[in-house]
Backbone as a printed PyTorch tensor [residue, N CA C, xyz], in Angstrom:
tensor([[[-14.2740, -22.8810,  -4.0220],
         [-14.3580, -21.5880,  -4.6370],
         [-14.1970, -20.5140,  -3.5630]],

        [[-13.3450, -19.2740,  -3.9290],
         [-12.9350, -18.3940,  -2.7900],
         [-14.6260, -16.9640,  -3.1510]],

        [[-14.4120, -16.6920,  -1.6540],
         [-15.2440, -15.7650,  -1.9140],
         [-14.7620, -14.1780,  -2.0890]],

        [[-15.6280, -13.4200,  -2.2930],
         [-14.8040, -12.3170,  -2.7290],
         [-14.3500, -11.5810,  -2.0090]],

        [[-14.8390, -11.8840,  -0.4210],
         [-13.9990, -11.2070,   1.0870],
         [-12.6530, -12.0810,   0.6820]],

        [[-12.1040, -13.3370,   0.8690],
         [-11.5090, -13.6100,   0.8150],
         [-10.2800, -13.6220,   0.0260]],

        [[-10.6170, -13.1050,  -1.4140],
         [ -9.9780, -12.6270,  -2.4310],
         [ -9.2570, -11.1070,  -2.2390]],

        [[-10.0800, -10.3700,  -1.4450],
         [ -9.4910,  -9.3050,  -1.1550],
         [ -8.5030,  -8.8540,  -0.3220]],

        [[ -8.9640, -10.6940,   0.8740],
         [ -7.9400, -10.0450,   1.9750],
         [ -6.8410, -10.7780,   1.4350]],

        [[ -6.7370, -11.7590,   0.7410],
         [ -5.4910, -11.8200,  -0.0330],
         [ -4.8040, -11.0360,  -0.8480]],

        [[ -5.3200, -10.2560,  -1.4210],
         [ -5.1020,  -9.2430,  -2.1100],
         [ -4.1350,  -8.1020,  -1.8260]],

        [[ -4.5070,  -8.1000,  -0.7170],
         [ -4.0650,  -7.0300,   0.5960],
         [ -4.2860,  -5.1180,   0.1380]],

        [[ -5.9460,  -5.4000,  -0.2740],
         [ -5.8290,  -3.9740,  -1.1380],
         [ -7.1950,  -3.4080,  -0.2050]],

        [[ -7.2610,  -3.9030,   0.7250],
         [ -8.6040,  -3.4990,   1.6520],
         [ -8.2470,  -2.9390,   2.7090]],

        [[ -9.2210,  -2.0090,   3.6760],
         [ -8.4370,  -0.9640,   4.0680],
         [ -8.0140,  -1.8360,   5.3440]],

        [[ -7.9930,  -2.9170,   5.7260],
         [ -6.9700,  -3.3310,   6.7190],
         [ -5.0490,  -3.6380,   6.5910]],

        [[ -5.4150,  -3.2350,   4.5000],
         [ -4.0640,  -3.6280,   4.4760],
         [ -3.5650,  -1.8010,   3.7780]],

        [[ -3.5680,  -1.1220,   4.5910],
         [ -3.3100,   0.4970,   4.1740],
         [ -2.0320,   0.5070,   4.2990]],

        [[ -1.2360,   1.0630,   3.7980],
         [  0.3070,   1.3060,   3.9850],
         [  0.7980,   2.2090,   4.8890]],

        [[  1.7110,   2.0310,   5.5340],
         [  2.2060,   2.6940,   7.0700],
         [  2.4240,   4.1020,   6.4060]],

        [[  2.2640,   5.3700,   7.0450],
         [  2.6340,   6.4920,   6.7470],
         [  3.9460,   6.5460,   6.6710]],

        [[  4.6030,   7.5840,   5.5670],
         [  6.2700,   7.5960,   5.4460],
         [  6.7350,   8.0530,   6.3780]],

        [[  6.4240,   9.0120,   7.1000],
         [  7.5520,   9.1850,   8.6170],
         [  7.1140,   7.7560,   9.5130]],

        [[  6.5430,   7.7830,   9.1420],
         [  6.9510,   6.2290,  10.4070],
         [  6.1760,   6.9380,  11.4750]],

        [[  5.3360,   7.6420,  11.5420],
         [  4.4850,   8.3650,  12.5360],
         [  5.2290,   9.3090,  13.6820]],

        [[  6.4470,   9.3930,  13.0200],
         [  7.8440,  10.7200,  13.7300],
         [  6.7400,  11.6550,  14.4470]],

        [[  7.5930,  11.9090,  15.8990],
         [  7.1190,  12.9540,  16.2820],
         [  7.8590,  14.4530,  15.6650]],

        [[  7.8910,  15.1830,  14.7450],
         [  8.9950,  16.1250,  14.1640],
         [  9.1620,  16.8450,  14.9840]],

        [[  8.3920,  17.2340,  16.3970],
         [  8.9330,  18.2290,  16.8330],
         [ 10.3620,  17.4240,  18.2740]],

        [[ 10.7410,  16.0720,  17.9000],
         [ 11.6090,  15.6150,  18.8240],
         [ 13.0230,  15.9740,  18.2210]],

        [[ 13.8100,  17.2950,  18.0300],
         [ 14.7590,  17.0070,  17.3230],
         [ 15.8300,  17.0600,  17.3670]],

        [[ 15.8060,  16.2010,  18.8700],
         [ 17.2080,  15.5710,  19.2780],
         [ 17.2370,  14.3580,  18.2470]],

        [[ 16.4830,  13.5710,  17.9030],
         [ 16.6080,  12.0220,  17.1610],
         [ 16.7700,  12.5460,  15.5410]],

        [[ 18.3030,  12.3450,  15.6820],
         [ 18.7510,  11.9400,  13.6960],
         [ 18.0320,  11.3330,  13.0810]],

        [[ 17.0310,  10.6590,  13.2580],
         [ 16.4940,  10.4370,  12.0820],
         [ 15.4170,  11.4840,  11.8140]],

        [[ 14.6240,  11.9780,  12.7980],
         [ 13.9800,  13.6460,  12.7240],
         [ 14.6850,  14.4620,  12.1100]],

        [[ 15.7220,  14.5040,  12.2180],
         [ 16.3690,  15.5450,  11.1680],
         [ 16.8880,  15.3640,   9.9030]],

        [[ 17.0330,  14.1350,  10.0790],
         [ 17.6790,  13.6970,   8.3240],
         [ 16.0240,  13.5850,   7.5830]],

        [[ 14.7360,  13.5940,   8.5900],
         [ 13.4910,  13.8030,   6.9210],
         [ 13.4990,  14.7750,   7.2970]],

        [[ 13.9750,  16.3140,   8.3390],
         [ 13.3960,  17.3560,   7.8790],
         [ 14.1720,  17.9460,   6.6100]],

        [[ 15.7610,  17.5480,   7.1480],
         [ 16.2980,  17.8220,   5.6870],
         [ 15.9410,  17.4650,   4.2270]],

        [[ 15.7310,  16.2600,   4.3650],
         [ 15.1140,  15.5590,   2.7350],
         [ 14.0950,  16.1200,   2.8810]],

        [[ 13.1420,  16.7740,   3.7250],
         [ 11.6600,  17.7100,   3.3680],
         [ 12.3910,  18.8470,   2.4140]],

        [[ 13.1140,  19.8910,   3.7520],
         [ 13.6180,  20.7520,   3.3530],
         [ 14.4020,  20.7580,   1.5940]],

        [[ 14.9210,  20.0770,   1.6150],
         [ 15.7840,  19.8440,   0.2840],
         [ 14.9400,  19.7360,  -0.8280]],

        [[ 13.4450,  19.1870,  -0.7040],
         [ 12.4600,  18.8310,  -1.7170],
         [ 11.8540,  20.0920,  -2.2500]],

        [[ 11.9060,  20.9370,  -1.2690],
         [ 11.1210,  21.9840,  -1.0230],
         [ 11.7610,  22.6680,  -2.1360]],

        [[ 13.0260,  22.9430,  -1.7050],
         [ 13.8690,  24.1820,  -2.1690],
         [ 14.4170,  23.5610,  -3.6330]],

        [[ 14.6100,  22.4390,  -3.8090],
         [ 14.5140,  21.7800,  -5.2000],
         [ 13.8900,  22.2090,  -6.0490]],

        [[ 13.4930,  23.0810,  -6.2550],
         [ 12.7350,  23.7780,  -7.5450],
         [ 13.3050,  25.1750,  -8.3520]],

        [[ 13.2210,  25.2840,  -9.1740],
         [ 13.1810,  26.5030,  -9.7510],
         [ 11.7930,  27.4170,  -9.3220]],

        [[ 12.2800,  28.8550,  -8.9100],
         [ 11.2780,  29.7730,  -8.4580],
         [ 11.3890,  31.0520,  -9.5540]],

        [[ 10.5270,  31.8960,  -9.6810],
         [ 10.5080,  33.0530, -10.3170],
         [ 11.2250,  34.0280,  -9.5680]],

        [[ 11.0320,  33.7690,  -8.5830],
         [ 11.8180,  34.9430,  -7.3530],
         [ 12.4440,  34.1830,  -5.7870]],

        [[ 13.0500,  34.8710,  -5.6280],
         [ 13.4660,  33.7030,  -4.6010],
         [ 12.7760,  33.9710,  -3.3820]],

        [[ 12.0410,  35.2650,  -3.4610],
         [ 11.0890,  35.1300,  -2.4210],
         [ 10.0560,  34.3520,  -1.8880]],

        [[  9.3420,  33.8210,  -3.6530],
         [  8.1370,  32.3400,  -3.3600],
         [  8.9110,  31.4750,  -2.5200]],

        [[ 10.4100,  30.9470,  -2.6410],
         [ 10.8440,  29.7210,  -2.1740],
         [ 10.9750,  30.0500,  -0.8850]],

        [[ 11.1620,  31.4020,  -0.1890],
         [ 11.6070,  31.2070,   1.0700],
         [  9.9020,  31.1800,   1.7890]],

        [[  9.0240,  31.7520,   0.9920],
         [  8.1130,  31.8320,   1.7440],
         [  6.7770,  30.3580,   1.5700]],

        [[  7.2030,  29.8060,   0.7450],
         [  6.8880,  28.1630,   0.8940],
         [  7.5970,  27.1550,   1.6510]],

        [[  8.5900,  27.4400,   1.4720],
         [  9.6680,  26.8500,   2.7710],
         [  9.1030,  27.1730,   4.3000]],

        [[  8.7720,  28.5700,   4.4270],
         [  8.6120,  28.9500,   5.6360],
         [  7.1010,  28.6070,   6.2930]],

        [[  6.1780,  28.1260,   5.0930],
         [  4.8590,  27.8340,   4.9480],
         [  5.1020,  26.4200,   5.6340]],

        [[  5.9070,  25.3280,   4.9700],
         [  5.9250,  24.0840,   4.9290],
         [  6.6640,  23.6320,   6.3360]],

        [[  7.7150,  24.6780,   6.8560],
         [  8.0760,  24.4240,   8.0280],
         [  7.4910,  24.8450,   9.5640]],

        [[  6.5820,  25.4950,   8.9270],
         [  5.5070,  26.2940,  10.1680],
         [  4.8660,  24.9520,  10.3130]],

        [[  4.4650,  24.0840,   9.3660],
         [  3.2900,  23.1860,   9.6450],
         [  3.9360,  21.7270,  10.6900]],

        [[  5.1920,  22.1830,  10.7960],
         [  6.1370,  21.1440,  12.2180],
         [  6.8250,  22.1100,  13.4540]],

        [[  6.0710,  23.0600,  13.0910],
         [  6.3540,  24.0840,  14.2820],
         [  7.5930,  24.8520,  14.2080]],

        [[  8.4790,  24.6880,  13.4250],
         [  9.9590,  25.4320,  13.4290],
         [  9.2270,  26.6290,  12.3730]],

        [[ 10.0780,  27.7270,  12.9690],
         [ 10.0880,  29.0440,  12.2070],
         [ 11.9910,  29.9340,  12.3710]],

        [[ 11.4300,  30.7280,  11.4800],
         [ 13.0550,  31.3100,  11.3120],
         [ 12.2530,  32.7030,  11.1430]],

        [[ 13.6340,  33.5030,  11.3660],
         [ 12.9130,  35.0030,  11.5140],
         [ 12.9140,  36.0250,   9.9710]],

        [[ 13.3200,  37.3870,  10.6010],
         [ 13.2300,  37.5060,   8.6160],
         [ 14.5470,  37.0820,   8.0100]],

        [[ 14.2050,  37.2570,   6.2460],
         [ 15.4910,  36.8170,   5.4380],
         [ 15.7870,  38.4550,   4.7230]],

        [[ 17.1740,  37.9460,   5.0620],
         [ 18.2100,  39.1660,   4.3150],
         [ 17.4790,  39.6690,   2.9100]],

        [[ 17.5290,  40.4220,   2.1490],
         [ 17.3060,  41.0800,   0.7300],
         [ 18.2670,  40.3770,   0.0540]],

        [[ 17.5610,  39.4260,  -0.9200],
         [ 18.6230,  38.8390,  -2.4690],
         [ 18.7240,  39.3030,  -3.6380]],

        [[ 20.0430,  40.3360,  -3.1440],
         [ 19.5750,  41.1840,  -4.7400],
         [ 21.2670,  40.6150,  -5.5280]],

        [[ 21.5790,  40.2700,  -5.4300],
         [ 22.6810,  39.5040,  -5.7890],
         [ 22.5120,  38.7610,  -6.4200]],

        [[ 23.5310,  38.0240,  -8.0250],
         [ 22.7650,  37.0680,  -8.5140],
         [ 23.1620,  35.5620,  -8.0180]],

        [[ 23.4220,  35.8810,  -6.7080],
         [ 24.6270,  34.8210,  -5.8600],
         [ 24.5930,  35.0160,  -4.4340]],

        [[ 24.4120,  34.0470,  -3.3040],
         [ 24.6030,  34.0450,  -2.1710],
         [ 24.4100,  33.3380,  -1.4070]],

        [[ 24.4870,  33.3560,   0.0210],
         [ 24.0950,  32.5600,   1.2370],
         [ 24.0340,  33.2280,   2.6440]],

        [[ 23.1720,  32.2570,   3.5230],
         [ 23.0840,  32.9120,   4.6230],
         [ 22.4820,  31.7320,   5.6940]],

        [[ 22.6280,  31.6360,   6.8810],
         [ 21.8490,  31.1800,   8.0550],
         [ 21.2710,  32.0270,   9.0010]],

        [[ 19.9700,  31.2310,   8.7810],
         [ 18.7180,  32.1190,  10.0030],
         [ 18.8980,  30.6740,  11.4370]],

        [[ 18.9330,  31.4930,  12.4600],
         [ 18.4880,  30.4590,  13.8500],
         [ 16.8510,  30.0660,  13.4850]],

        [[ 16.7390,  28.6630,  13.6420],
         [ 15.4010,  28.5400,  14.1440],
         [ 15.0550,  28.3270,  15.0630]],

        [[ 13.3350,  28.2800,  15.7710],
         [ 12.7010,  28.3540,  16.8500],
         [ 12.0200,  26.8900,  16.7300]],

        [[ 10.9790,  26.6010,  18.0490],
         [ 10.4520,  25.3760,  17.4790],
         [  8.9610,  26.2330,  18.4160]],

        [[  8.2740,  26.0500,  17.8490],
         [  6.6210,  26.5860,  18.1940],
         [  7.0870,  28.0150,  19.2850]],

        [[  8.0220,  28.8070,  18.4400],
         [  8.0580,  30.1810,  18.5580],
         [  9.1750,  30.4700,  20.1470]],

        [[  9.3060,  29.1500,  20.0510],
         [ 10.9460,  29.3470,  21.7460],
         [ 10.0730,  29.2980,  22.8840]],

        [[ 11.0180,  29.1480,  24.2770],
         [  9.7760,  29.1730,  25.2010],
         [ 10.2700,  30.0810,  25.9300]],

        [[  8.9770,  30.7820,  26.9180],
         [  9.5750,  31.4130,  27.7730],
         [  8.5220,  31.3550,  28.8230]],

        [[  9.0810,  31.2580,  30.4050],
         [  8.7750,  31.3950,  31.4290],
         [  9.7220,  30.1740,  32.3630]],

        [[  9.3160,  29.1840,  33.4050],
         [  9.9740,  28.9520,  34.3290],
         [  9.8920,  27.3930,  33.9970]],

        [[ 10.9100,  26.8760,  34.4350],
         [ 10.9430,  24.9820,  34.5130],
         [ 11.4590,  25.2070,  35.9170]],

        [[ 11.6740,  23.5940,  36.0670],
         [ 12.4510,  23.1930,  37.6680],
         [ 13.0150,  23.7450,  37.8890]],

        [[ 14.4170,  24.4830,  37.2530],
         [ 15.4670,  24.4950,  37.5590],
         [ 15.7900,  26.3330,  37.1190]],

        [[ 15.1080,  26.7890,  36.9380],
         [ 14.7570,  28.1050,  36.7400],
         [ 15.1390,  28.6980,  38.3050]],

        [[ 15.7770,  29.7290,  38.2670],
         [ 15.9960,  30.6930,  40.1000],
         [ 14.6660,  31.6260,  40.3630]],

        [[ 14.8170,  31.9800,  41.3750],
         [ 13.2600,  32.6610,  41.1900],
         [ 13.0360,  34.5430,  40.4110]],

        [[ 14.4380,  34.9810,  40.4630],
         [ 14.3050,  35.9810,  39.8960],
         [ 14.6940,  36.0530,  38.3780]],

        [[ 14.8630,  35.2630,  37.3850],
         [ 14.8220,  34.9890,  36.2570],
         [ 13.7510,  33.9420,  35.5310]],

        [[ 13.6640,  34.2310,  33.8880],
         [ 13.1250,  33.7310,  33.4210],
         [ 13.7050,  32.3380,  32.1550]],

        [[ 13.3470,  31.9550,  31.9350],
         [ 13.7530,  30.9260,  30.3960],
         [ 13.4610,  31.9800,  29.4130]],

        [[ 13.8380,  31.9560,  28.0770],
         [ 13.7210,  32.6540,  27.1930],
         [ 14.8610,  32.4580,  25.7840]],

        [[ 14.6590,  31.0550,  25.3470],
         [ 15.2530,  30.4330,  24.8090],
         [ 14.1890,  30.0140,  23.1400]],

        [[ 14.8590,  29.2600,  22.1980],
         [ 14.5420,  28.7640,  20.7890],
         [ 13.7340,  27.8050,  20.9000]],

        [[ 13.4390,  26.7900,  21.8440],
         [ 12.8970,  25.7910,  21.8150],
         [ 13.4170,  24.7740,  21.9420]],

        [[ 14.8620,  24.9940,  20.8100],
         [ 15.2340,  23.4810,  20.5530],
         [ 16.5880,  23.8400,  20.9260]],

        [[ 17.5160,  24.8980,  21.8040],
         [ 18.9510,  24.7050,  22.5410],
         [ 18.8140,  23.5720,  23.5180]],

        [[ 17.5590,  23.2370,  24.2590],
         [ 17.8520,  22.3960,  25.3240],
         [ 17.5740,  21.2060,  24.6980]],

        [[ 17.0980,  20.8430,  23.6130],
         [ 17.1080,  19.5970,  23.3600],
         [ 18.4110,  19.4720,  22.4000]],

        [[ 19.0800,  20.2790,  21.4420],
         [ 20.2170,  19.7280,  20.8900],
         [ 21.0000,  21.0820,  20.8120]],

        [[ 22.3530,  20.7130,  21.5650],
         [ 23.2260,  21.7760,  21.6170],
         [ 23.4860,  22.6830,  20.8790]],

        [[ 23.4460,  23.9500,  21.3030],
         [ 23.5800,  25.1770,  20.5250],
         [ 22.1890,  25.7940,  18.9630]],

        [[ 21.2470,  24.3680,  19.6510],
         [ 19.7310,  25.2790,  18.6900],
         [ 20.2600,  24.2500,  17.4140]],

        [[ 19.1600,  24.7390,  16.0970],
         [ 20.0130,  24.3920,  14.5990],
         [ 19.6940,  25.5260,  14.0040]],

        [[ 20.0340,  25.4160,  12.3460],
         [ 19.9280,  26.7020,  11.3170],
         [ 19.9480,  26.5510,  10.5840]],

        [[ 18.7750,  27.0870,   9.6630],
         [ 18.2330,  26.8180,   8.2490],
         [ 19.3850,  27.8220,   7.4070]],

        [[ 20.6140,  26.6270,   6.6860],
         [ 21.0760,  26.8390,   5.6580],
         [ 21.0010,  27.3960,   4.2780]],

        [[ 20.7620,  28.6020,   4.0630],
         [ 19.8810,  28.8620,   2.9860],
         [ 21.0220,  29.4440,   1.7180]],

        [[ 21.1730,  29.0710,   0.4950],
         [ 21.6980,  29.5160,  -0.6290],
         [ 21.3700,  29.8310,  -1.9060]],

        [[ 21.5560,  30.4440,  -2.5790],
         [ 20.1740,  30.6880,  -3.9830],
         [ 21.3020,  31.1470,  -4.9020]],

        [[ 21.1110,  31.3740,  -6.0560],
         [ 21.6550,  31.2260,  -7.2680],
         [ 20.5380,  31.6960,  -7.9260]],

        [[ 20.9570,  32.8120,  -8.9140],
         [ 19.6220,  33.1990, -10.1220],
         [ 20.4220,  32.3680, -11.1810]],

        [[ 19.4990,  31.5650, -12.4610],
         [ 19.9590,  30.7060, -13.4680],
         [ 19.7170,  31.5160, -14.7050]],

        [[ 19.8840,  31.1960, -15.7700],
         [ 20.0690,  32.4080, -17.1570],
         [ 19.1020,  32.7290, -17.5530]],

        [[ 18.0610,  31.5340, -17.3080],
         [ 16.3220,  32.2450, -17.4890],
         [ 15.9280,  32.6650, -16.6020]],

        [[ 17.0060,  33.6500, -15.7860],
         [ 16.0740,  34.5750, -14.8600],
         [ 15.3410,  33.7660, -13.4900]],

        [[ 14.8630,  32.6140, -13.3710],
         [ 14.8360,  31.8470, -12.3830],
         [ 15.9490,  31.5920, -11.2160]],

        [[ 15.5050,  31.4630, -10.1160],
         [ 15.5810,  31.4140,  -9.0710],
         [ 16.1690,  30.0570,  -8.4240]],

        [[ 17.6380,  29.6920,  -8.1630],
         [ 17.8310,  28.3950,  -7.3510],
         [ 17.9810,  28.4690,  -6.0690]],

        [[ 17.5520,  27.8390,  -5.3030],
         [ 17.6600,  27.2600,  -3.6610],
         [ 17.7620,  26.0680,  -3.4210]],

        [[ 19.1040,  26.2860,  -2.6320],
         [ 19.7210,  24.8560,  -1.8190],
         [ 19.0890,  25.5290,  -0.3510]],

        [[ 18.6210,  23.8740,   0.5070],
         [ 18.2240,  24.6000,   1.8480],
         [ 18.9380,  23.5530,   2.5040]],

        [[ 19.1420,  23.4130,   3.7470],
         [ 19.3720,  22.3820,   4.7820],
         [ 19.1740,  22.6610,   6.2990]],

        [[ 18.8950,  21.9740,   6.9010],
         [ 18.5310,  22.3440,   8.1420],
         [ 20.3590,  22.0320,   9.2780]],

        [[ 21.2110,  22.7090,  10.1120],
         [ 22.1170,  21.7200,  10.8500],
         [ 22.2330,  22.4060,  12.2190]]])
């Protein structure tokens, strides 16, 4: 006869058998590695997947949800159009500035964060669409 430790760890429903977190324990702020960027996009994309009342909630839940991996973007254009697009540069925990190795002594760094890790920075893709009930669409992508 099994006992009921034993039943469980067969079971695999006890907390030694917890399920791996979905990033795979990603560092997000590494984002030279494609696969860091292909979940910030599928974040991003989840995000903006909704219908909004205004398209202001979406940029500013977006901007909520991407603060919490350290990237920020600066302000967004006025959408008074019932149609458009635009790219903001992003930062990664606000750009850095002051000196590394290779810095001269009469200048400073004063860069995005993320030019030195992947060429030329990236940029939050942003597009919106108002729909016939007055709602609000957003496509986002990060490239």
């Amino acid at each position: 006869m099994k006992t009921f430790k034993q039943v469980i760890n067969e079971s695999g429903v006890g907390p030694h058998a917890q399920p791996r977190a979905m990033d795979g324990n990603m560092n997000m702020a590494a984002l030279e590695n494609p696969s860091v960027q292909r979940s910030l996009n599928a974040f991003v994309g989840a995000i903006a997947n909704q219908n909004y009342e205004l398209p202001e909630q979406a940029i500013s839940n977006l901007r909520e949800k991407l603060m919490r991996v350290g990237l920020e973007f600066g302000t967004v254009p006025a959408m008074t159009e019932n149609k458009g697009s635009f790219s903001l540069p992003l930062s990664l925990f606000g750009g850095r500035f002051g000196k590394d190795e290779n810095t001269p002594f009469n200048e400073f760094l004063n860069d995005d964060g993320i030019s030195n890790k992947v060429e030329g920075g990236l940029k939050l893709e942003l597009s919106y669409e108002m729909q016939e009930n007055n709602a609000c669409k957003i496509t986002a992508s990060i490239k």
